[in-house]
N, C-alpha and C positions, 0 to 999 in steps of 0.2 A: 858561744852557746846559741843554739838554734831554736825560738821560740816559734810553734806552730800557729797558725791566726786561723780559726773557726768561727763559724758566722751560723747561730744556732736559737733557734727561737723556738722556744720550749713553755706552755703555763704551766707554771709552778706554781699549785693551790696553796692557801692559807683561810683557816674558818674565820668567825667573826669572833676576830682578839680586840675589837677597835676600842670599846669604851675601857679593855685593861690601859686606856693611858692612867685614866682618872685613878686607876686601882695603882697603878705603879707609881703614884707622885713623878776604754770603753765598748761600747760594745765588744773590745778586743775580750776575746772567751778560747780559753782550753776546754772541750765539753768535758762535762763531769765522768765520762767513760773513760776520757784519754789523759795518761798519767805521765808525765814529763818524766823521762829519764836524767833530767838534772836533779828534781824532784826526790828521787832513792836515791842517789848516790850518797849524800850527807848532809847535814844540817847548813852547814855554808852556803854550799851549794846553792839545797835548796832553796833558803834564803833570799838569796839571787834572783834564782826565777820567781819568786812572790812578788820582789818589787817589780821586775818588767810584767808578772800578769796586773798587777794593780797601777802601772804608769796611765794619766788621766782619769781615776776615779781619785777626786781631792780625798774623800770621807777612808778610801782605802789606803792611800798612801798615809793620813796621819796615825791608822792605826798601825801599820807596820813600821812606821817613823820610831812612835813612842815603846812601839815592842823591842826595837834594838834598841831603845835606851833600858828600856826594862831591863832586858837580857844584862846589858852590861854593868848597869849600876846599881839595881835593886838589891842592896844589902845589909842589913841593919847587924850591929854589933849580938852575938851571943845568937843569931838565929840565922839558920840555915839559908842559903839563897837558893830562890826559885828552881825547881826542876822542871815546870812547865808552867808556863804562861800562856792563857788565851781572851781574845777579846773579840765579841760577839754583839753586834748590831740590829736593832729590826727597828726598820722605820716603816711608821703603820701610817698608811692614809685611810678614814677609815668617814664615811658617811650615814649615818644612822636618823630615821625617820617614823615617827608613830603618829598613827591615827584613831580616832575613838568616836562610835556615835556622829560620822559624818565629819568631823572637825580633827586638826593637826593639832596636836598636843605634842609632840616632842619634835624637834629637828637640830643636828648638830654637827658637825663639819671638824675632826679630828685629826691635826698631822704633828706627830713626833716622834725622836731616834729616841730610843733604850738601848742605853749601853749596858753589857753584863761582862763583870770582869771576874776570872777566877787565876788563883794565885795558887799551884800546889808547890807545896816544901815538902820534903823527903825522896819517898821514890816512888816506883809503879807498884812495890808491894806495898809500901805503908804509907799514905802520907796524910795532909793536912785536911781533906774535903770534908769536916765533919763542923755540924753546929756550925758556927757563925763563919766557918772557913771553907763554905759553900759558894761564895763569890760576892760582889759589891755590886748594886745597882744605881745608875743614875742617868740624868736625861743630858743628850747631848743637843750643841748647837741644829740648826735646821740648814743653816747655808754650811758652807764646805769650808769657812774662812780655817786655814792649817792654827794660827797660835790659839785661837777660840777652841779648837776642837783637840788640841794634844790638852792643852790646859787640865782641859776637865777628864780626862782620859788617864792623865799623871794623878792627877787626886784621885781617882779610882781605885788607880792600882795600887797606892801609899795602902790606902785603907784596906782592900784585899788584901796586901801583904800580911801589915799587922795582923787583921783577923783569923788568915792562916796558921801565923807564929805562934798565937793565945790557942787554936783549934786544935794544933800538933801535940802542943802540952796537953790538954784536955782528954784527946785521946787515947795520949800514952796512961794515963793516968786511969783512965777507966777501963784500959785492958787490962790494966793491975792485980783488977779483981778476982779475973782468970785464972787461972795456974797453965792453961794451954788454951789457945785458940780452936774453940769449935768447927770452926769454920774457915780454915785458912786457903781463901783465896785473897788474890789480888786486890788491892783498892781500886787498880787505874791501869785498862787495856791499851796496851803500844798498839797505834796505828799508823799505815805506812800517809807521811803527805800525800794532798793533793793538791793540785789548781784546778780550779771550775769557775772561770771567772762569766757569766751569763747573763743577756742582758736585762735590765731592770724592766717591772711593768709599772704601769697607775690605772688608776680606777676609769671605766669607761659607765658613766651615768647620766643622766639628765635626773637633776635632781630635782627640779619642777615638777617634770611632769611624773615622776614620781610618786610626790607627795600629793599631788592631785588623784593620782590611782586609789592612793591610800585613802583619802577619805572617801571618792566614788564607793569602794567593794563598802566602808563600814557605815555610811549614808544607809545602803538597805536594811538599818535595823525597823527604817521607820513602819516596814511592810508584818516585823515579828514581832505584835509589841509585846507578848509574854517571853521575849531574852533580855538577859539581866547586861547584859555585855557583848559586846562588840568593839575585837581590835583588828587591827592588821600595820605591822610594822615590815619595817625593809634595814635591811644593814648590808652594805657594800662595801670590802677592806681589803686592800691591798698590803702587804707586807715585802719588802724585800730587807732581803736578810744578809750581813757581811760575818764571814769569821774570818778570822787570821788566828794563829796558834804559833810559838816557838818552837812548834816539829818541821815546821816548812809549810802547812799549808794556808791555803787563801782559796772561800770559796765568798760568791756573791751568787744569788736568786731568789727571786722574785713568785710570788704567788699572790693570787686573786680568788675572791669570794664573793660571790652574790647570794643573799637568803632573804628571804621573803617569807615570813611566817600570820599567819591568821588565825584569830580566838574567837570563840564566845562560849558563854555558860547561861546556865540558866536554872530555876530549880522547879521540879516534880508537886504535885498538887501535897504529898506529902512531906515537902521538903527537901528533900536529898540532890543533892547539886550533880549535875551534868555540865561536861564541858565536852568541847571538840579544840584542835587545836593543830590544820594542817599546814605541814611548811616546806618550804623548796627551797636549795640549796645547787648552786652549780660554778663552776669556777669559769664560767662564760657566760656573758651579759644575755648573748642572744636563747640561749635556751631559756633563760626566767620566761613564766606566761606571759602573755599578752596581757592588756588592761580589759577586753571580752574574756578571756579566760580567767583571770582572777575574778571577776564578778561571778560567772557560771562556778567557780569554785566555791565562793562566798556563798553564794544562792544553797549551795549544795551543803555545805558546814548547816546552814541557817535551817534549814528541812531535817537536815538529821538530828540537830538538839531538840526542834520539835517533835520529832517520832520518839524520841525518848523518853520526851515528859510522859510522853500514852503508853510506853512501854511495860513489860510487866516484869514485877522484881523477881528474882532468881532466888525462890522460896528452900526448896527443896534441896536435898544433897545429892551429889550427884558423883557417881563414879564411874566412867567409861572412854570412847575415842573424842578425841578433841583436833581439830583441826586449827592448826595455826596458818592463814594465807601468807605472802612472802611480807608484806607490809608489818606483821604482827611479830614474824619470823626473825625480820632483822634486828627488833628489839631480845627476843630469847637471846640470838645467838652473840649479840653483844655485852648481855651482862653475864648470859652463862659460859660463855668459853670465853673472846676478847678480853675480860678483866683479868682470866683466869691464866692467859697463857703469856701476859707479861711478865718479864724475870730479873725480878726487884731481889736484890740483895736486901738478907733479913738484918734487922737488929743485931750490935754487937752481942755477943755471947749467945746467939740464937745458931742451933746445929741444922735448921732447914737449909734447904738448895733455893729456895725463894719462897716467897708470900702467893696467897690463895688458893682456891679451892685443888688445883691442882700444883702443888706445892711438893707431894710425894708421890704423885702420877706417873713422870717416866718412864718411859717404855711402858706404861701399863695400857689398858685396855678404856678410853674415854667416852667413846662415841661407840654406836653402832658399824661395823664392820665395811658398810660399803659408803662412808662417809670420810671425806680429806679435806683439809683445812688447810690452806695457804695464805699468808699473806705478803702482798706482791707488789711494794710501793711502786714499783716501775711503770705501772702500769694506769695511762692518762684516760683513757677510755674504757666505757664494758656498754655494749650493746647503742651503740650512737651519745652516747650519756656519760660527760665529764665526769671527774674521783676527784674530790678533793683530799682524798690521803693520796694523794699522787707528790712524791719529791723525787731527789735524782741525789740532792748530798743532803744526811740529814744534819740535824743543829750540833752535830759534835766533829763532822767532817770528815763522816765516811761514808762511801757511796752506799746508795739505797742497793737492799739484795732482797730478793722473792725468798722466804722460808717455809719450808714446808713444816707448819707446826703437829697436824694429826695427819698418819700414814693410815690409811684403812683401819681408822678408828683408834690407833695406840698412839700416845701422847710424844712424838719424837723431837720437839723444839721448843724453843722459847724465842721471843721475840728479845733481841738484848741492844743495850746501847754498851759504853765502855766502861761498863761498871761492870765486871765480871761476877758470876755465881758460879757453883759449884756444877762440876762437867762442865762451865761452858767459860771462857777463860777470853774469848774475842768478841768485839762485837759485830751484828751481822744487818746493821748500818739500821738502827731504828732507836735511835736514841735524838730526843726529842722536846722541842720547849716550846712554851708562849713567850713572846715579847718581856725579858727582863728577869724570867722563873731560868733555875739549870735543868738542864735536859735530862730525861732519864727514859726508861723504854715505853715504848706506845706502839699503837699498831700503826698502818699505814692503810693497804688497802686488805680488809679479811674478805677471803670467798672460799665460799660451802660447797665442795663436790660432789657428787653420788654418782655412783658407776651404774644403779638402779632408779633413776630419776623414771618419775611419773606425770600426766598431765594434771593439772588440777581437778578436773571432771573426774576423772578417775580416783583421785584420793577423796573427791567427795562421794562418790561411790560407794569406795568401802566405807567412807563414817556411817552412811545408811544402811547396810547390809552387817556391816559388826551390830548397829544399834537394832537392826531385826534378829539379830541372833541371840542378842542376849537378851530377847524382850522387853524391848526400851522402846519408849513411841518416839524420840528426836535423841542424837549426838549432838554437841556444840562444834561451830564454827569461829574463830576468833578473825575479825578483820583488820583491828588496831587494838594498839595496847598503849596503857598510861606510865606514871612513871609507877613505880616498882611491879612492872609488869601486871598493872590491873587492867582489864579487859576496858577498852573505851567504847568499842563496837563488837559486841557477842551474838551471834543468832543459835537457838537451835533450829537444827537440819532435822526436819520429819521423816521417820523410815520409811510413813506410808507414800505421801509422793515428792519428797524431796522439796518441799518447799521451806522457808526460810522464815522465823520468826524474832525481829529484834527484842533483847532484852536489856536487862539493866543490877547493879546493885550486887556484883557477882566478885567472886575472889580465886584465884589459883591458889589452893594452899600446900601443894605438892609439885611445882613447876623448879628443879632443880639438879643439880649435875648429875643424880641419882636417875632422875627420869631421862634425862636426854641418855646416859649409856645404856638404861634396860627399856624403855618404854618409847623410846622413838624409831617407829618400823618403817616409817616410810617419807619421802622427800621427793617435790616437785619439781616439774622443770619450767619453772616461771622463776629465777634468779631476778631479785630487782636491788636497783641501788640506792643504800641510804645514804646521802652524803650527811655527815654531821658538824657538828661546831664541837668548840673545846678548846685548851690549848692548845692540843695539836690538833690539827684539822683530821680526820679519819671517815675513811669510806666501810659499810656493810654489806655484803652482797648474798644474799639467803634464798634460795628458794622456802614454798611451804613445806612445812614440818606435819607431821601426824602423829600424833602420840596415840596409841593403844589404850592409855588407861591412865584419867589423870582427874583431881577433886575438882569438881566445881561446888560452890557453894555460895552462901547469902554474906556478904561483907559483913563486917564487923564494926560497921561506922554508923555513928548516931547522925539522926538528919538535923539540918539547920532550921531555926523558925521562918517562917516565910516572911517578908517586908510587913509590916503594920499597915500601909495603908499605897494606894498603886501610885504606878510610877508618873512623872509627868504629863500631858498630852504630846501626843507623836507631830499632835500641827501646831502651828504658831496662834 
């Protein structure tokens, strides 16, 4: 058998999973493109080739050690032996550092394997993966010693097994209730092996100088003394991931995260709190800012909660064009399509084709007409500017594929791991975990296309000239948004000479999958990229949106009492 030797060095992003330790209690590489024909011939086989892709990684050899034990002896009287066996690693190095008020309040230096073992009994149409027969988690050795690390790898799988054989019965048991299955698909998508053996990364930091950054940027609170807060943290985490599986495959890679995030708040003469909160994220050390550009960024955060306390509340109701910049945009289009186009297999006895808003969508009409949705984990780059949804095999071990989810506005895919739904029966490599959770589908990298893309000046344009037609003195502009999509930075745009007035205290109460198919006429050509955190790391790429006709209004939030009495002296 002729094993090919590739020499491929690839970042493979991972977001900031690092403090999930606390929550969870070689170079020899087949690239993940290229698929061994020993690999498909048969499970033997492939076999084979698994142990010569994993000879010289200690940590890989004991899991494919203890798999052929598995395979061969896992058997307990009265209950079914395994039909697939997989064992799933993430060793996270992971750095995390906060600052507050000048001074380091947090620093901590995190390295451990999570091992995730799943055990299925029966078969690819029915089997065990239910309730407690979802897999066994636990922490493996740190050195590679082989009887340290099968040890605890063999308790693992005892306990997976069991918990399968109790899962099996449970399941059968509550299909009972049925009289026919709603919903008969598959439990468990066959996929062909792979080897992608790739080489590991670790973390590139100075962690000193670092933490000296961080108190530098939140030291400037002394210059605003009416801010109530001032943070700025950093988290750096490396993750490389191992699977082995009893289909044949074996993959190993590595991903890296750098984020760097900054806060303050403050509250309004009337109470009502303001916050800003901007952050960076890149899967390469040298794009994070500089220690001058985080202060000018800091400086900048620090000025704008101050323009807010002066700012004036968003009185009035309002119905008209609203302009979301790309910044504000990437949040819309991740909670209103991304959450919407993963394809989660519903609840037992439940007859949908998946969960969320687009759940009976198919083939229908989503988006406006000249608008397409991709998402296209392959992809490491968009405009000089690292993707931390960027993989090559995902967490179930099949290679990453670009999907086209919305064809000129009709809903044509779903994002799936190998949990099959209804129409979609394979996976199309975006099934997905944090460190020690089981994978299920996620996005990778989403991006917004329009065949009628515009410049921004020009969609600002029209919000003036709509907002002169219907005789309105200002449209809104939106530049960021909070979490459930509240406005964090709102201006109106004046019809008379386009000038820009920040406001505050404001709400969307009609911002939903309803407006994005009738009410969004137009999209710019400023695509920028949100890299995010999460369990799975995931990128957003949007240009600005324009919606025709959307509520603004005065929130519905009662303001806080202000401090009783001021805050300390800013000198010593």
């Amino acid at each position: 058998m002729k094993i090919v030797r590739a020499f491929t060095i690839s970042h493979l992003q991972k977001p900031l999973t690092g403090i999930l330790v606390a929550a969870l209690l070689g170079w020899f590489a087949l690239p993940a493109r290229a698929e061994s024909d020993a690999a498909k011939s048969s499970p033997d086989v492939a076999m084979v080739a698994a142990h010569a892709a994993a000879k010289g990684d200690g940590l890989l050899e004991a899991l494919l050690t203890e798999l052929d034990r598995s395979k061969a002896q896992l058997k307990m009287d009265q209950v079914q032996a395994p039909y697939y066996i997989e064992y799933r690693v993430s060793e996270v190095d992971d750095f995390g550092a906060e600052a507050t008020f000048g001074a380091l309040r947090e620093s901590q230096h995190a390295h451990v394997r999570v091992l995730r073992v799943v055990v299925r009994i029966g078969d690819y149409k029915q089997d065990s993966f239910f309730g407690r027969g979802q897999g066994e988690t636990n922490i493996l050795p740190l050195d590679d010693d082989p009887i340290a690390l099968r040890h605890q790898i063999w308790l693992t799988t005892d306990d997976a097994y069991k918990a399968a054989g109790e899962a099996l019965a449970e399941k059968q048991a509550a299909l009972k209730q049925f009289s026919a299955d709603p919903n008969p698909v598959d439990d468990f998508a066959k996929a062909p092996p792979i080897i992608a053996v790739e080489p590991t990364v670790s973390l590139m930091v100075d962690e000193a100088a670092w933490k000296k950054t961080l108190e530098d940027v939140t030291s400037l609170y002394k210059q605003y003394p009416d801010v109530q807060s001032v943070t700025a943290s950093a988290r750096f985490t490396a993750v490389n991931e191992y699977l082995v599986n009893s289909e044949g495959t074996v993959t190993r890679g590595g991903r890296t995260t750098y984020s760097v995030q900054l806060g303050s708040s403050a509250q309004a003469a009337d109470g009502m709190r303001l916050g800003r909160s901007p952050a960076f994220m890149v899967s390469r050390p040298e794009e994070l800012p500089t220690h001058d550009a985080l202060m000018s960024d800091t400086k900048k955060m620090l000025d704008t909660v101050m323009a807010l306390r002066q700012a004036p509340i968003v009185e009035e109701e309002y119905r008209g064009p609203v302009l979301f910049a790309a910044d504000a945009a990437d949040d819309v289009v991740a909670s209103l399509i991304g959450q919407n186009v993963v394809g989660r297999k519903p609840q037992l006895g439940k007859p949908n084709r998946t969960t969320g808003a687009f759940a009976t969508s198919y083939k229908t009409r989503v988006l406006p007409t000249f608008l397409t949705v991709v998402d296209d984990p392959t992809l490491k780059d968009f405009q000089g500017k690292s993707l931390v949804g960027h993989y090559t095999v995902d967490s179930e071990g099949v290679k990453a594929q670009s999907v086209n989810l919305v064809d000129n506005g009709v809903l044509a895919n779903y994002v799936l791991g190998r949990q099959p739904i209804r129409d979609f029966s394979a996976s199309n490599g975006h099934g997905r975990a944090a460190p020690g959770a089981f994978p299920g589908p996620s996005l990778g990298v989403l991006l917004v296309k329009s065949s009628e893309a515009q410049s921004p000046d020009a969609l600002k344009q029209k919000v003036i000239q709509m907002a002169t037609d219907q005789g309105r003195p200002y449209g809104y502009r939106v530049e960021t948004l909070g979490p459930g999509n509240l406005p964090r930075l709102l201006y109106r745009v004046y019809a008379k000479d386009g000038h820009e007035e920040l406001v505050r205290g404001a709400v969307f109460s009609e911002l939903d999958i309803r407006a994005l198919r009738s009410d969004l006429i137009a999209v710019g050509n400023d695509p920028l990229v949100s890299n995010r955190a999460g369990g799975a790391p995931t990128t957003i790429i949007s240009p600005s949106l324009l919606f025709d006709e959307l509520e603004v209004k005065r929130a519905d939030t009662s303001k806080d009492k202000l401090p009783d009495y001021p805050p300390p002296p800013l000198k010593k």
